[in-house]
C-alpha positions in Angstrom: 0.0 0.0 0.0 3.0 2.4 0.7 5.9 2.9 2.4 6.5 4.6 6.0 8.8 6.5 7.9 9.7 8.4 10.7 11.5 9.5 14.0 10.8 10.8 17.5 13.4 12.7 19.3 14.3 13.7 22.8 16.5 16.1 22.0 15.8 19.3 22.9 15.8 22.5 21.6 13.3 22.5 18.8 11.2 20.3 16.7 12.2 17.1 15.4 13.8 17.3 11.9 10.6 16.9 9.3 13.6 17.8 6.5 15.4 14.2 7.4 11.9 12.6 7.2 11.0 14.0 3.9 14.0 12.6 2.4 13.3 8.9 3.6 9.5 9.0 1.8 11.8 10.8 -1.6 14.0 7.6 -1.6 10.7 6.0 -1.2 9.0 7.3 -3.9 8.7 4.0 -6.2 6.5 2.5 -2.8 3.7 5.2 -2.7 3.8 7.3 -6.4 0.2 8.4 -5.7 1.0 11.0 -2.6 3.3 12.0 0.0 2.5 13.2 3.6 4.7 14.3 6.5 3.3 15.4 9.8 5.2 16.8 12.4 3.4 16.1 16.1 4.7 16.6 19.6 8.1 15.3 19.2 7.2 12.9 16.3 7.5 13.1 12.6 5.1 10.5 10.7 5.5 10.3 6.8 4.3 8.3 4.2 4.2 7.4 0.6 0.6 6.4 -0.9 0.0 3.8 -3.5 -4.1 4.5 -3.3 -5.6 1.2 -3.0 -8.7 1.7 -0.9 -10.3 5.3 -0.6 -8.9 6.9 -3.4 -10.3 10.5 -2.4 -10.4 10.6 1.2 -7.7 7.8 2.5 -4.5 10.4 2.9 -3.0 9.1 5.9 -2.0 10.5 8.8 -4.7 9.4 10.1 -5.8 11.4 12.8 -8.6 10.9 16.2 -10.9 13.5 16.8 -9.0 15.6 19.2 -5.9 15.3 17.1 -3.7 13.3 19.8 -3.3 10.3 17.7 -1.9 10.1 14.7 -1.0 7.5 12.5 0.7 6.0 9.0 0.3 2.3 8.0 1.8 0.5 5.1 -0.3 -2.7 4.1 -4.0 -3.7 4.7 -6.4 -4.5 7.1 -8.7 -7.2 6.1 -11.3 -6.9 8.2 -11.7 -3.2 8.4 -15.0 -3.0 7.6 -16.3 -5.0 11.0 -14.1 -2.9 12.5 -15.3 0.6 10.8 -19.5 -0.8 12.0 -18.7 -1.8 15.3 -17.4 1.7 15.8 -19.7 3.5 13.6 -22.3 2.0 15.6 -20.5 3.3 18.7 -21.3 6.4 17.0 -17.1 6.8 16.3 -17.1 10.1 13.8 -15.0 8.6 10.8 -13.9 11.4 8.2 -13.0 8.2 5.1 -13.4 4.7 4.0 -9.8 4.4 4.6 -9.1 0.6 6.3 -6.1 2.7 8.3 -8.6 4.6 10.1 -10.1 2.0 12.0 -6.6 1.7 13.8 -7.8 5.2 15.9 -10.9 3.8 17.8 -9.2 0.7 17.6 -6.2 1.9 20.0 -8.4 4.3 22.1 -10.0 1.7 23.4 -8.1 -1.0 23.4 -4.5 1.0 24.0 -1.6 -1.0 22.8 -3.7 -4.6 22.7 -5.1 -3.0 19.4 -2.6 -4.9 17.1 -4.2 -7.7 18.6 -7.6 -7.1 16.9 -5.9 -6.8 13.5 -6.4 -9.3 10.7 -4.0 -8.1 7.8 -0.7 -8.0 6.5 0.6 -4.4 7.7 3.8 -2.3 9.0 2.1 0.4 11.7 3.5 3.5 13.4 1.4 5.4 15.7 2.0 8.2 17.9 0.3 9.9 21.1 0.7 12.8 21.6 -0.8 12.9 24.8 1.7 10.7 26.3 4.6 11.1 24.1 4.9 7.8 23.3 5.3 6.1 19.4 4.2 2.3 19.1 5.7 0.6 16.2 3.9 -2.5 15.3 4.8 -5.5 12.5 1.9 -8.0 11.3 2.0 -11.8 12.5 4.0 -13.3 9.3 6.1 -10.3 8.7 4.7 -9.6 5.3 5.2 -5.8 5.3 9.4 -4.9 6.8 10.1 -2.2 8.9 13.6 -1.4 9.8 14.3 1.0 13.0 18.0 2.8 14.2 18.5 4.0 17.6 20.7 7.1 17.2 21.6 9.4 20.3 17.9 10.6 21.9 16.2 9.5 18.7 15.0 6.5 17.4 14.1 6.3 13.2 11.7 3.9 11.1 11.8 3.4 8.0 9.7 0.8 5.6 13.2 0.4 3.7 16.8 0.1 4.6 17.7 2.1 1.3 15.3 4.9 2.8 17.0 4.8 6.3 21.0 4.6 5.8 21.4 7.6 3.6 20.2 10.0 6.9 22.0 8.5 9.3 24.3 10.9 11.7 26.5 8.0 12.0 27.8 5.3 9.7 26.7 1.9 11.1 29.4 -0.9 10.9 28.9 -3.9 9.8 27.5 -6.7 11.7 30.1 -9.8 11.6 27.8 -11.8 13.3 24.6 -11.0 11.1 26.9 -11.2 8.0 28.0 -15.3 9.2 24.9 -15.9 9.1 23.7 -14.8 6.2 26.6 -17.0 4.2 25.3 -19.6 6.2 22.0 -19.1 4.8 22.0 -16.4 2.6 19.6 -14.4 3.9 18.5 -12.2 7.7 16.3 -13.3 9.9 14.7 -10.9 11.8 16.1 -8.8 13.9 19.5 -8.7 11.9 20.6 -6.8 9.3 23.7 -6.2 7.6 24.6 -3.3 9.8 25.1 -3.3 13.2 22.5 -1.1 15.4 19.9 -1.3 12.7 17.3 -3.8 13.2 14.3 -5.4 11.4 11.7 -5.4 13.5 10.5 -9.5 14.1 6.9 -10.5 12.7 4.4 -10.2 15.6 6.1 -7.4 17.7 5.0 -4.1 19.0 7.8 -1.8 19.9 6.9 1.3 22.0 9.7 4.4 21.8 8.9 6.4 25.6 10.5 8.7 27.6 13.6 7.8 25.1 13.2 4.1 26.4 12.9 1.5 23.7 10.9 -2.1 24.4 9.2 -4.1 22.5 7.0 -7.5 23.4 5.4 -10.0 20.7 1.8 -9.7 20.4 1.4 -12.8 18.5 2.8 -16.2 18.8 2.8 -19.2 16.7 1.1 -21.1 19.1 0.3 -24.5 18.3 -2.5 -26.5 19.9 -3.5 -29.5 17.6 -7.3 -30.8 18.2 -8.6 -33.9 17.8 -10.1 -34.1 14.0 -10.9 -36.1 11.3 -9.1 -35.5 8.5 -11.7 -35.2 6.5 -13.5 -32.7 8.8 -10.1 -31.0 9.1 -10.4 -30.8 4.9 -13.2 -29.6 4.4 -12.1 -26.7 7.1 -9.3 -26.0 5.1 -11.6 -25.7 2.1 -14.0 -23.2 4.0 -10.6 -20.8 5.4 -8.9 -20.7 2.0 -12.1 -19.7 0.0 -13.0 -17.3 2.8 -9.3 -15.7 3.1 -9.4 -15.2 -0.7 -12.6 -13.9 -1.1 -11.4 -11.4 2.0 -8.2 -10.3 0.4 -9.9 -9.3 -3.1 -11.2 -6.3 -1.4 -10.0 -3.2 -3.1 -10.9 -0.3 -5.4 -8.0 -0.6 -7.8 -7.5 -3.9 -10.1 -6.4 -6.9 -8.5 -4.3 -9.4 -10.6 -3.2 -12.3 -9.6 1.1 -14.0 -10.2 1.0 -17.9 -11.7 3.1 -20.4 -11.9 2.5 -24.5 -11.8 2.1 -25.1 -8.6 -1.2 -25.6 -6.9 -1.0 -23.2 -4.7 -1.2 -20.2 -6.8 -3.5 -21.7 -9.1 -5.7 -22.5 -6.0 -5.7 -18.6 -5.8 -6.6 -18.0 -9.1 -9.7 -20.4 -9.5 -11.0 -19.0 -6.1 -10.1 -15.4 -7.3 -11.7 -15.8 -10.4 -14.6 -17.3 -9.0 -14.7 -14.4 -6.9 -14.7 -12.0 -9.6 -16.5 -13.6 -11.9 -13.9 -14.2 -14.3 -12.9 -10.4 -15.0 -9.0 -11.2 -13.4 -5.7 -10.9 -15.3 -2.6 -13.4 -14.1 0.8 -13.0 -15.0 3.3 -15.6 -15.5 7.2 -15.8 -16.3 8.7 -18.4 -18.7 12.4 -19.0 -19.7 13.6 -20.2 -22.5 14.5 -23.4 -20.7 12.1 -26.1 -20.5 12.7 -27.6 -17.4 12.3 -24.4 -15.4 9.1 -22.6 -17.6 6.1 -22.8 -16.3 4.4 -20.9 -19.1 2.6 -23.9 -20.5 1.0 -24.9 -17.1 0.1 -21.3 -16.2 -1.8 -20.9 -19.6 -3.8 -24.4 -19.1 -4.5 -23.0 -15.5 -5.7 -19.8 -17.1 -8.0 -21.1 -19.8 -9.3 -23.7 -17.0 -10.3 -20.4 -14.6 -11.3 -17.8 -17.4 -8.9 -15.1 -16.8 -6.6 -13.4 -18.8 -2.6 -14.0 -18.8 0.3 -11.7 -19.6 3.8 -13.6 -20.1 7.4 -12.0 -19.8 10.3 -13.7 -20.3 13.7 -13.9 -18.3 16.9 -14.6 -19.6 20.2 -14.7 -18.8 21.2 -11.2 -20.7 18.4 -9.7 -18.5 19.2 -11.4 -15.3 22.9 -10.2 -15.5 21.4 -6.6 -16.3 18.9 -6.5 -13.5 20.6 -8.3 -10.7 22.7 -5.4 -9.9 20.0 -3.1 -9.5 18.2 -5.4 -7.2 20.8 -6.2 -5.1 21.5 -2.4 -4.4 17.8 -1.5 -4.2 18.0 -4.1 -1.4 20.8 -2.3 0.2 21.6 -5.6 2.2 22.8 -9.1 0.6 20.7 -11.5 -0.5 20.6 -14.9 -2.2 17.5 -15.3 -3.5 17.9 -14.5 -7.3 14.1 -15.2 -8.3 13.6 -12.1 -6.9 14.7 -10.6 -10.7 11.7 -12.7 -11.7 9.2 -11.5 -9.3 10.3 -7.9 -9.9 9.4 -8.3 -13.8 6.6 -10.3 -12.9 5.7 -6.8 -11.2 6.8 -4.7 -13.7 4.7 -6.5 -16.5 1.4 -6.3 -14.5 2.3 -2.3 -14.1 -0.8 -0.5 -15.4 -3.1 -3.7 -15.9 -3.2 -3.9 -12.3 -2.1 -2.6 -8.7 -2.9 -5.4 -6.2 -2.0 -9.0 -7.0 -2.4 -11.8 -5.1 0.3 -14.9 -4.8 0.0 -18.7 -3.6 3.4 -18.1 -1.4 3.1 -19.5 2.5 1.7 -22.7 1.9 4.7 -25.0 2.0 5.6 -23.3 5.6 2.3 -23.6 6.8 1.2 -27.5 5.7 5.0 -29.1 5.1 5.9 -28.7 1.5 9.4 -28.4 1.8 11.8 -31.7 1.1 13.5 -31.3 4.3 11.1 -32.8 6.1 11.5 -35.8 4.5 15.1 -35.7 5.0 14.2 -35.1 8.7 12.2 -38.2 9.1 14.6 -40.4 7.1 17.4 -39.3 9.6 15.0 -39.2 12.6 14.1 -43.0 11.7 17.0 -44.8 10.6 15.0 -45.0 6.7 18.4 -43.0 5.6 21.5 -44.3 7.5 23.9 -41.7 8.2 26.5 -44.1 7.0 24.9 -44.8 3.3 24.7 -41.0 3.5 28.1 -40.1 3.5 28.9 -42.9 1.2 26.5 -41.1 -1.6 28.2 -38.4 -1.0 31.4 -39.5 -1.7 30.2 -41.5 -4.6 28.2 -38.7 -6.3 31.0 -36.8 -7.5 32.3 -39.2 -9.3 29.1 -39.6 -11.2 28.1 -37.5 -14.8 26.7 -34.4 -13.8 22.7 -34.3 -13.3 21.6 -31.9 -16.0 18.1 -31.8 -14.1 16.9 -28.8 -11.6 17.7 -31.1 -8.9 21.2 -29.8 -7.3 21.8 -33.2 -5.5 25.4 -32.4 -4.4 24.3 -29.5 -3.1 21.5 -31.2 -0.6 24.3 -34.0 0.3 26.6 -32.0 1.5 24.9 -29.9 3.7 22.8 -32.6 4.9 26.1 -34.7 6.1 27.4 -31.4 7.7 24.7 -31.2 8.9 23.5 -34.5 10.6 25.3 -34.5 13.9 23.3 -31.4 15.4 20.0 -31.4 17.3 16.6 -32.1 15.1 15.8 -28.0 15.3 19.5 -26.6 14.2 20.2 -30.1 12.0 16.8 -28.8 10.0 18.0 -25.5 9.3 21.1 -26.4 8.2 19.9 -28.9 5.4 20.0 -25.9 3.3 23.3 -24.3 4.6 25.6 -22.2 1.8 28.5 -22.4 3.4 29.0 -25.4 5.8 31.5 -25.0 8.7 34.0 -26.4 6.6 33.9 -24.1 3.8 33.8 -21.2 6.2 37.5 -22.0 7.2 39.2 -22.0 4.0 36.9 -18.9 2.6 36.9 -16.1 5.7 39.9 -14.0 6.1 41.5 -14.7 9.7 40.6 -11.3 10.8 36.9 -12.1 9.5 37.0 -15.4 11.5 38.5 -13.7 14.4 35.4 -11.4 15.1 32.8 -14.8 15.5 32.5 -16.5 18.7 30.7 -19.7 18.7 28.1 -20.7 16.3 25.9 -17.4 15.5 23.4 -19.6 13.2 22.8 -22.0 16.1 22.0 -18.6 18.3 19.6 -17.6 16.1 17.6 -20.9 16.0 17.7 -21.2 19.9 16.4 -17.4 20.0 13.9 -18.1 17.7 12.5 -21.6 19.4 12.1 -19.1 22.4 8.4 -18.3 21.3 7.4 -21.3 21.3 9.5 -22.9 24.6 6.5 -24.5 25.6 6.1 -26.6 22.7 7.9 -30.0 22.3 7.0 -31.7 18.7 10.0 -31.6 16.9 7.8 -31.4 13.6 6.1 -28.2 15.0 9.0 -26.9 16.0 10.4 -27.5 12.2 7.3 -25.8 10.5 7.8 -23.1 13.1 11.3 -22.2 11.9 10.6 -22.5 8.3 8.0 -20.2 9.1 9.6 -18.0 11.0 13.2 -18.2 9.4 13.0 -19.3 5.8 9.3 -17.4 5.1 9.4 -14.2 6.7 13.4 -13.8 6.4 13.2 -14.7 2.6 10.2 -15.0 1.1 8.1 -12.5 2.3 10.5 -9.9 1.7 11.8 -10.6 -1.7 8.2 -10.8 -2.7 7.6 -7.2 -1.0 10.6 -5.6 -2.0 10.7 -6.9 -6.0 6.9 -5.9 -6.4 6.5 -2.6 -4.6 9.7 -1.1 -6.8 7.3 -1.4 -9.7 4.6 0.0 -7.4 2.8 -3.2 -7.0 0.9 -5.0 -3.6 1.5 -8.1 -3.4 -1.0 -10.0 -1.0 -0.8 -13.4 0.5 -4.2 -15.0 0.9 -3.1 -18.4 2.1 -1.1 -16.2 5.2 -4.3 -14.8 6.3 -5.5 -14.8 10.1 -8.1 -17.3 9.5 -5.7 -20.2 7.7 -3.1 -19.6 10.2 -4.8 -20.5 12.9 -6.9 -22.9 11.0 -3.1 -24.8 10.1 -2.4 -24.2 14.0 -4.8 -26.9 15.0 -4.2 -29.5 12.0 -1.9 -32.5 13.4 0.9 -32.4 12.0 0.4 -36.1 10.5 -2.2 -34.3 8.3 -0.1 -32.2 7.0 3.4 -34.2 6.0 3.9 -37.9 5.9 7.4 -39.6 4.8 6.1 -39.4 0.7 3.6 -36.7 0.5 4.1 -33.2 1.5 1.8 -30.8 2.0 -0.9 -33.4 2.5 -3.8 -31.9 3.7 -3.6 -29.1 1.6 -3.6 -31.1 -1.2 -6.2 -33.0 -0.2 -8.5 -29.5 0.1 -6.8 -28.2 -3.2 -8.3 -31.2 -5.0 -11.9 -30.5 -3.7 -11.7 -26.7 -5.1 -9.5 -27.4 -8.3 -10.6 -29.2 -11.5 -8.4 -32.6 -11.8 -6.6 -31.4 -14.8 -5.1 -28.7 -13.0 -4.3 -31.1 -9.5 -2.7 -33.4 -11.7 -0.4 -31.0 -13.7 3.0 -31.6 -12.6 5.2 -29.1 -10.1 8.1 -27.8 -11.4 8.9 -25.5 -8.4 9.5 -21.5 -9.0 13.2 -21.4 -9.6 15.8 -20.3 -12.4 18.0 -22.1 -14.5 21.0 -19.9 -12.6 23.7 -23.1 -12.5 23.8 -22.8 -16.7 23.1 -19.2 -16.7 26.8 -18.7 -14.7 28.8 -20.7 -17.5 27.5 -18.7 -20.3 26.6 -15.8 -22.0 26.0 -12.0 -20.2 25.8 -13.8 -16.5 29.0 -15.4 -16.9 30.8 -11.7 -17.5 29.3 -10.5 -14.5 30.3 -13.8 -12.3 33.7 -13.0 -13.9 33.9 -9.4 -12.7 32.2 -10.3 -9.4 34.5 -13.4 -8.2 37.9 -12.7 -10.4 38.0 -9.1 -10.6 39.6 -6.4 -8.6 37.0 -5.4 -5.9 37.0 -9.0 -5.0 40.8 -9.3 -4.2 40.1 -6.7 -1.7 37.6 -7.5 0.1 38.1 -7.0 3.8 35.8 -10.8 4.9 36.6 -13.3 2.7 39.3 -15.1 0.8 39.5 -14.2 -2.8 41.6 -17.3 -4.0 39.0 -19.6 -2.1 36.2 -17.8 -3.5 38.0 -18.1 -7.3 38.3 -21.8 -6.5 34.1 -22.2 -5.7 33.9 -20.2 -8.8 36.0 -22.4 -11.2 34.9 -25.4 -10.3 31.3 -24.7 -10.9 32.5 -23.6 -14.2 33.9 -26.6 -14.7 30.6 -28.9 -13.8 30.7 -29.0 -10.0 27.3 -27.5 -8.8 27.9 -24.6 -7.0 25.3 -22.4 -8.0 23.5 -22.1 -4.8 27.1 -21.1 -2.9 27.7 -19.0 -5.6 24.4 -17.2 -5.6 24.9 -16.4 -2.2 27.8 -14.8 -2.4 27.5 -12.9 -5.8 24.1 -11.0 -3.6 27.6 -9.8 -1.0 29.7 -9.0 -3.3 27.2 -6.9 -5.0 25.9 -4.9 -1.9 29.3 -4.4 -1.0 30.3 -2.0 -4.2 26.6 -0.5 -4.4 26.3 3.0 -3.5 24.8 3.2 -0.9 26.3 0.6 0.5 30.1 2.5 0.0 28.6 5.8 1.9 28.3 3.4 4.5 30.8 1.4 4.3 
């Protein structure tokens, strides 16, 4: 919806500084090109960037209460505003719009800080009282919309974007070593790290209050799991209700909605429900490659003529991937290894004028068990897949002919052996480790290596299991971090990043309130046995979708990147980025080890995912922005 920032100071004389403000919502401009707003309150500034999605002529935020002591700027949605907007109306509550952000007022005068808790909706929130000073911060459950926040002297700064908040800094914020080890363990940051020490990403499900120049924060939602005694096939036809429901909910909007398609049933779930919806009158937008074993063009058009909507196709290829990688990775202004977020960013910029909201299939594989490492967990956890005939494959495997397939087996060997010895919980996460232990010896510089104590990946997932302490099944536990780690680190933000720089919401219908707690309560055995993943949500999935859509095969959203590196336009700028000057002096890591990653991928060792990981540093380290603040 748009993007957000803002400060409050304690340092006196004079007003807080609306100029510094102003220049976070400019850098912000791509988020919110329909209107800009800064309001300077007590000792508060709140601005904003608009992209108009509901109330076009009367939703210009700040929004403020009756007396003008509360004010406040959202980024995102709120589903079920318009309960909201009639219990309060009824209450005889004096709105001035149809704006879903001003229900948040009433909301938080009478429920104070327990409003968040009332929310259904995928939002970033700021809100300031002037009456007692004090600015609340708030993130939604999932952590679909960011917010980033700096504590600098008496002031503390917010800021939808990190591109939006370094460049007005007083101070230059070092780089976190810690952070940065584990992003090239897993190549991306789980909240609350960032790349740069004393800036923080604010965790899904948190409300921070600024006071009195004190800082705290407390989670207001937890992934609390409390499975009930169901049949599956009541527990289906559940499913079946929620996801209808939570699609039908998040079509609400007075702009076009569009919808992204790929193969996979979850998206095309989506669409059929959306279209439904509608009517038919929906356009979907899909992204193909010239390589058949990662386009999903042909199943996205059968999915399209099955629902009745329209579909747009653009095409990615490796001359446009080595053009437009660079410009995501500094839009970022933080590493990142996920290099399908090029494709979701053209996926956005295709649907540009044909439509403003879109809605995407992404959270069901955290939520109901889609991901293969599971499986890998239960064949460890019992004895199916021996940790001897493990590391026996993987010696073998190299000397086999290289898999040509999408399949990077190597890759999942490896880091499964390194990773086999830990806990169930850290074991999991580190199934789909870049750089194992091993590789971080011979590829950080000693002075690199001598800033880490212990292991900061394993700190993370101990932190994280904190929420749910209570909780003791291990395959709870493992949806909770993929949820928590992989979903709202990851996906969630390349997904809301990549569309809003083409001025595109991206909504997520299968993260809404009412399937999340609906998955809360499914036994796990519902959702992921030994061969089937995602079980139970392909078991509702086949009761909404015709069977010549359930039976299309998955090909998984992903890009032919391991070629793309040995060839062409992408192999130049792998040359520049791992061989080249800038690399030699980089201050973390060892160029000659790097070099020998590089070459032997080029020379059919599969190293792509390594490699992807480290190209998204290399890159944020000789952007712009990121040399001002070096």
């Amino acid at each position: 919806m748009c993007g957000i920032a803002g400060l409050i100071s304690n340092i006196p004389p004079g007003p807080p500084d609306e100029a510094m403000v102003r220049r976070m919502c400019g850098l912000m401009a791509h988020r919110g090109p329909n209107d800009e707003s800064v309001h300077c309150t007590g000792s508060a500034v709140l601005g904003m960037r608009r992209l108009s999605v509901i109330d076009l002529a009367t939703g210009r935020q700040p929004m403020f209460s009756p007396d003008g002591r509360v004010a406040v700027v959202m980024n995102g949605e709120i589903y079920n505003y318009r309960e909201l907007r009639a219990h309060y109306a009824a209450k005889g509550y004096p709105f001035r719009s149809q704006s879903d952000t001003e229900v948040l007022v009433p909301l938080y005068l009478e429920h104070g800080d327990d409003f968040v808790r009332h929310l259904n909706g995928m939002f970033a929130i700021a809100l300031y009282d002037a009456g007692a000073d004090r600015l609340l911060l708030a993130r939604d459950r999932m952590g679909v919309k960011p917010l980033f926040l700096r504590r600098e002297g008496g002031r503390v700064l917010f800021s939808s974007e990190l591109a939006a908040l370094l460049p007005v800094l007083a101070t230059v914020p070092e780089t976190d070593a810690e952070a940065l080890d584990v992003y090239f363990s897993l190549g991306y940051f789980p909240a609350p790290l960032t790349p740069y020490a004393g800036v923080e990403r604010v965790p899904p499900g948190t409300l921070v209050r600024i006071e009195k120049g004190e800082v705290s924060s407390e989670r207001f939602w937890s992934m609390a799991f409390r499975p009930e005694a169901i049949s599956f096939d009541d527990a289906v036809e559940r499913l079946v209700h929620a996801l209808r429901a939570s699609v039908e909910r998040q079509m609400v909007s007075d702009v076009p909605v569009g919808l992204f398609m790929g193969g996979g049933l979850d998206s095309a779930a989506v669409a059929w429900l959306a279209a439904h919806a509608a009517g038919g009158r929906l356009n979907g937008f899909t992204v193909g490659f010239d390589e058949a074993a990662f386009d999903e063009t042909p199943a996205a058009r059968r999915i399209a003529e099955v629902c009745g909507i329209g579909l747009t196709e653009c095409r990615l290829d490796n001359a446009l991937l080595a053009e437009m990688l660079p410009r995501r990775i500094a839009a970022l202004s933080e590493p990142f290894v996920s290099w399908t977020n090029c494709s979701i960013q053209l996926l956005a910029e295709t649907a540009h004028g044909r439509a403003t909201v879109v809605l995407t299939g992404a959270g069901g594989d955290e939520l109901f068990g889609g991901y293969p490492t599971l499986t890998a967990h239960k064949a460890l956890a019992t004895g199916l897949l021996p940790r001897w005939g493990l590391e026996a494959a993987r010696r073998l495997f190299p000397r086999l002919p290289l898999f040509k397939g999408r399949t990077d087996l190597d890759f999942v060997l490896r880091a499964t052996t390194a990773a086999m010895h830990h806990p169930p919980e850290l074991r999991y996460v580190l199934f789909k480790q870049l750089l194992t232990p091993q590789a971080k010896a011979s590829v950080y510089r000693p002075g690199f290596a001598a800033q880490l104590a212990g292991n900061a990946t394993a700190r993370v997932v101990e932190t994280m299991l904190d929420e749910i302490a209570g909780h003791r099944d291990v395959i709870d536990r493992l949806l909770f971090l993929d949820s928590r780690m992989f979903l709202g680190g990851c996906v969630l933000h390349s997904f809301d990043h990549a569309t809003m720089a083409a001025s595109i919401e991206a909504r997520v219908p299968i993260l809404d309130n009412e399937m999340i707690d609906l998955a809360l309560t499914i036994p796990h055995a519902y959702k992921h046995r030994l061969t089937t993943t995602k079980r139970i949500l392909r078991a509702a999935l086949s009761r909404v979708l015709p069977p010549e859509i359930v039976n299309l095969p998955k090909l998984g959203f992903s890009l032919p990147v391991a070629d793309w590196m040995r060839t062409g336009p992408t192999r130049d700028l792998m040359d520049e980025i791992f061989l080249g000057e800038a690399a030699r002096r980089d201050p973390l890591l060892d160029p000659d080890a790097v070099a020998a990653l590089y070459r032997a991928h080029l020379a059919g060792f599969d190293n792509h995912r390594v490699l992807e990981m480290l190209a998204g540093y290399y890159l944020w380290r000789r952007t712009p922005t990121k040399e001002k603040h070096r």
